[in-house]
N, C-alpha and C positions, 0 to 999 in steps of 0.2 A: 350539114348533117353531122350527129358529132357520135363516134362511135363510144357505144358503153362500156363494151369489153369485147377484149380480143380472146376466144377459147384456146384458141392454139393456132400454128402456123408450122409449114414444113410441108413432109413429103407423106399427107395421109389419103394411101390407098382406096381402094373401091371398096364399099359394104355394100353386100346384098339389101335390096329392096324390100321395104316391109311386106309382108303378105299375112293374111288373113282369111278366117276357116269361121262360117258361119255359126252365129251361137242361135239366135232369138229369129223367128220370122214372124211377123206381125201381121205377115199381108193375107189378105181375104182367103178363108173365110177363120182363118184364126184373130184376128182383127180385136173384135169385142170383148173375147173369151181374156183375152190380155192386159185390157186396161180395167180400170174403178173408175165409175161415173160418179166425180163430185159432187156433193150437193150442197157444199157449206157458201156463207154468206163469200163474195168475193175480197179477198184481202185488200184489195185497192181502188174497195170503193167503188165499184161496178156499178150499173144499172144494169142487174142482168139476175136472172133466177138460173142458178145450174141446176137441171133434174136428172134423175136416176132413169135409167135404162127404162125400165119399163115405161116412163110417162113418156120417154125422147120416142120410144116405139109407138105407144098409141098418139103422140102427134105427128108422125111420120115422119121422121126428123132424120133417120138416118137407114141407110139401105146398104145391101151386100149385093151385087151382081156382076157378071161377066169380068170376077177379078179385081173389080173396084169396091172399096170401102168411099163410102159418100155422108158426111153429115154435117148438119147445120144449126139454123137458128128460126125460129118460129119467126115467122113472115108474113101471118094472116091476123092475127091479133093484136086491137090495139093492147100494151101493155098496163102493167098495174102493180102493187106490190113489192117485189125489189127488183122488178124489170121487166127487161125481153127476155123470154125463156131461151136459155143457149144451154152446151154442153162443155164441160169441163173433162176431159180424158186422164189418167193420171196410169202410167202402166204400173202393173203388181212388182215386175222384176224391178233393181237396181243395178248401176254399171257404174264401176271403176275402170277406168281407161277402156279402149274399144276404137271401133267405127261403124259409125250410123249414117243407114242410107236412106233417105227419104224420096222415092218417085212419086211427085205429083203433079195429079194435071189439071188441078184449079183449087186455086186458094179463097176464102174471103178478097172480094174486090175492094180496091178502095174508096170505099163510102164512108160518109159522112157517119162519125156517131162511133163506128165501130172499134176495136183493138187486138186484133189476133196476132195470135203468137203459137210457134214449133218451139218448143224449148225444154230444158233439163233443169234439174236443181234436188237437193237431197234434206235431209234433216237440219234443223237445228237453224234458219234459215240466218243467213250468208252463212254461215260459218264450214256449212259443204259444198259452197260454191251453186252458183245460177249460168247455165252456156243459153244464153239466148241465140237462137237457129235463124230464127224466122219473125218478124216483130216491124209492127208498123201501127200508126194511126190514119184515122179519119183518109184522106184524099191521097195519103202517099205513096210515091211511086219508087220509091228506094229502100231498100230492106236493109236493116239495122240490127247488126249481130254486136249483142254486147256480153260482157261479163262482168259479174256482180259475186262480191267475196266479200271477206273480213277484212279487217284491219291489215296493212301490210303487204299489198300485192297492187304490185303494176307493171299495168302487160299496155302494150300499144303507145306506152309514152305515159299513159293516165291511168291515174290510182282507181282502183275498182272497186274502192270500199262502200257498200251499201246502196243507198236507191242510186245511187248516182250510175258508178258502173261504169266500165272504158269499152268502148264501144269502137267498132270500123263498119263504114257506111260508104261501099262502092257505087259509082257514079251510074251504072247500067240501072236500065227502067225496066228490064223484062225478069228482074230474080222476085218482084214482090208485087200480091196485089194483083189490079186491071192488068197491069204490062204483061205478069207471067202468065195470067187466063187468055191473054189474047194470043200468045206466044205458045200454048196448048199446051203450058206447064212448063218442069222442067224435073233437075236434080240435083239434091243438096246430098253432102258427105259432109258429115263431120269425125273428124279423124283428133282422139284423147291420149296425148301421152304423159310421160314424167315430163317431159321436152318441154310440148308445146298443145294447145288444143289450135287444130286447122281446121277453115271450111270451104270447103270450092260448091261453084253453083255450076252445072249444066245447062245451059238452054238444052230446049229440046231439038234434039239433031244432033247434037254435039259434044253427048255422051261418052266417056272412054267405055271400048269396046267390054272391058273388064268388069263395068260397074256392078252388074246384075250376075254375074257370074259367080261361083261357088268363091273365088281366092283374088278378090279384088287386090291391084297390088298401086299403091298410094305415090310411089315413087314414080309410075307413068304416066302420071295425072298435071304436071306440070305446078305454074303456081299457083297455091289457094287462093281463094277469093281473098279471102283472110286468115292474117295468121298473129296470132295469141302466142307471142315466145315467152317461155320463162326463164329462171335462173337467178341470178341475184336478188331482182326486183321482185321476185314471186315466184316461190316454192311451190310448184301445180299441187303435186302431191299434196299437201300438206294443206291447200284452198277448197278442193276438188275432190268430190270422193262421193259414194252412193248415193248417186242420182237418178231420179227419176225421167224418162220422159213423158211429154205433157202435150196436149193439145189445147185450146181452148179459144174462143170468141167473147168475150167481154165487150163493152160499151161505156163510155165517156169512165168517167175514173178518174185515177189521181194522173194520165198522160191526156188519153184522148181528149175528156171535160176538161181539163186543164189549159189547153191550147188551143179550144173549140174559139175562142172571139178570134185568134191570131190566122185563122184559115180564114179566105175572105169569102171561099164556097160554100163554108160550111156556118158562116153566121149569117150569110144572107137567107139559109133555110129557117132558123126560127131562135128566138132570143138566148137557148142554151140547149146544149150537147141532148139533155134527159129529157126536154119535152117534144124533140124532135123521132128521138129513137122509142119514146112512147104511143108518139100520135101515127105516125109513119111506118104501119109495117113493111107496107108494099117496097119500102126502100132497100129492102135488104133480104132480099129475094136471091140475091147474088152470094149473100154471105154465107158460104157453105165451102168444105173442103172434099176434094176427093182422090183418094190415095192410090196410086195402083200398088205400090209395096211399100214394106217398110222392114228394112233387116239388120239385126248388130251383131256385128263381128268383133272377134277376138284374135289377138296376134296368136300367129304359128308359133312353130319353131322357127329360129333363123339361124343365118350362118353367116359367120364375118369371115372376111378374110381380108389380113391386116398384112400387105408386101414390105411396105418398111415406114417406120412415124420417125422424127426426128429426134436428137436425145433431148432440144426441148420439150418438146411437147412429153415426151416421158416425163423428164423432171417436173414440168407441171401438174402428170399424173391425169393429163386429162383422157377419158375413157368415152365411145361413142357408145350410146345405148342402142342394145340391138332394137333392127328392123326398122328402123329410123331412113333409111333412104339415104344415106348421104355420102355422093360422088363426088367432093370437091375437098381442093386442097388448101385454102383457105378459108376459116369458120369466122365470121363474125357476127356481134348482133348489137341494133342499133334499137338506142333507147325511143327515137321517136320516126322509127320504122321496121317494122319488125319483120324478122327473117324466113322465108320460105323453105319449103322440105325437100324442092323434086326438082329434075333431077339431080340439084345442086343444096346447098344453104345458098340462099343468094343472101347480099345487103341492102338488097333493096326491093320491096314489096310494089310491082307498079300496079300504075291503074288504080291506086284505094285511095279514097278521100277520108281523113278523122277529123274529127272534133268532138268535142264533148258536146251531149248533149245535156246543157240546163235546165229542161223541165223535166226528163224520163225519173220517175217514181216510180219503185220497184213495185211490181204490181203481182208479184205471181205467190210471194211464200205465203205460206199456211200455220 
């Protein structure tokens, strides 16, 4: 493992823990009032009709009750036209830096045909950055957090330029899909800084006490699932900036259809990805999400307190950005493993399996 840069080294004291003071709550029954129901053709080549609010209601596509937001994708008709009728969510606000929590307790399962994804991305596409959350195809049972920019940014070791994107894909079966429906959900955070963008997954049960709480604080959370470091290789700021969050369920396209012969479950259902998800509604009777909340928070105020830095690390001038969490005395960060936030900077990210993936074609901008 070859380290890329050293920040600084010496005697640096304890910073207060990030915390966080709710901005946006998205959860039931403000839910709908907050998003725009897409209707445009899908950018990556979908087999899918996205409709507007009113039709997703008169085909009963989506429901508000007992706290949960629930919605999905037409299940009863064979398709036609430019697809399986689904819903595209796109919320009205935009966020630079934050943390965003997502409690859910069933996703899209992994079936044959389909492509859902939780995710972010802003104007001008790559060029405000794409934080894919939540993202899988057809049968899989591992969820795939990637990031997708402009020219000039690499996080995770790999360049993140365009459909391609540099992605971390941990080895657990219960964060996506069948695994986390069976597993009765769970919870994603994604936490945006100048730093770094991190995301940790909760199984359900195993929540920090904090999460749901008014002042989630990020530094008790241990290590992310994934962690997106920036700095030399990639200016956040400067990749990343007013983005939207997004829902959506899509079908075959430039990933799912792309890779539909290479599943051996999903081409022994019928010769290609779109006459499958045409002829076959009853398939995807599962394909539905449902939310019990969804909230984005903004950093506090914070307070550092600095006991004594070295007169290198002075001379190097280097400065910890508040609310960042970081209780350790040595900072490092490794080009092809990236550094965690809690309760330390560690050097090393365990548990995460990378690679790039070869076929993922950026499927969301607009």
């Amino acid at each position: 493992m070859r380290i890329a840069s050293v920040l600084f080294a010496g005697a640096l004291a304890t910073f207060a823990h990030a915390k966080y003071i709710l901005k946006d709550d998205y959860s039931a029954p403000n839910f709908l009032n907050m998003f725009n129901f897409d209707t445009f053709d899908d950018p990556t080549h979908g087999y899918v009709n996205y409709v507007d609010q009113a039709t997703a209601d008169s085909m009963d596509m989506f429901n508000v009750s007992n706290g949960q937001v629930t919605f999905g994708v037409d299940h009863t008709n064979i398709a036609s036209g430019r697809g399986r009728t689904s819903m595209r969510l796109t919320s009205k606000a935009q966020y630079t830096h934050g943390l965003v929590i997502l409690d859910l307790a069933h996703m899209p399962g992994s079936i044959c045909g389909t492509w859902p994804a939780f995710w972010m991305t802003g104007p001008n596409w790559p060029h405000s950055g794409e934080i894919d959350i939540i993202e899988g195809v057809n049968t899989a049972s591992r969820n795939r957090m990637t990031m997708h920019t402009s020219d000039g940014c690499s996080l995770a070791g790999s360049s993140c330029q365009g459909s391609r994107g540099c992605h971390i894909e941990p080895a657990d079966t219960n964060s996506y899909g069948t695994g986390l429906n069976d597993a009765h959900g769970g919870v994603y955070a994604m936490q945006w800084t100048s730093r770094w963008i991190n995301i940790w997954f909760f199984p359900r049960g195993r929540e920090p006490g904090d999460i749901s709480g008014p002042h989630p604080n990020t530094g008790e959370w241990g290590h992310p699932t994934a962690s997106f470091v920036g700095g030399s290789s990639c200016n956040i700021d400067e990749h990343f900036k007013d983005n939207h969050i997004v829902f959506d369920t899509t079908f075959c396209g430039d990933w799912a259809g792309a890779v539909w012969a290479q599943d051996a479950t999903c081409a022994a259902l019928a010769g290609s990805c779109q006459d499958y998800v045409r002829d076959h509604p009853e398939a995807f009777a599962d394909s539905y999400w449902t939310v019990n909340s969804l909230r984005v928070y903004q950093s506090d105020t914070f307070q550092r307190d600095v006991a004594a830095r070295s007169p290198a690390a002075e001379a190097i001038g280097q400065s910890v950005e508040q609310g960042e969490g970081i209780t350790n005395t040595t900072l490092a960060i490794h080009d092809d493993d990236a550094a965690a936030t809690s309760p330390s900077i560690s050097t090393e990210a365990k548990g995460v399996t990378r690679h790039l993936h070869r076929h993922h074609l950026h499927h969301h901008h607009s």
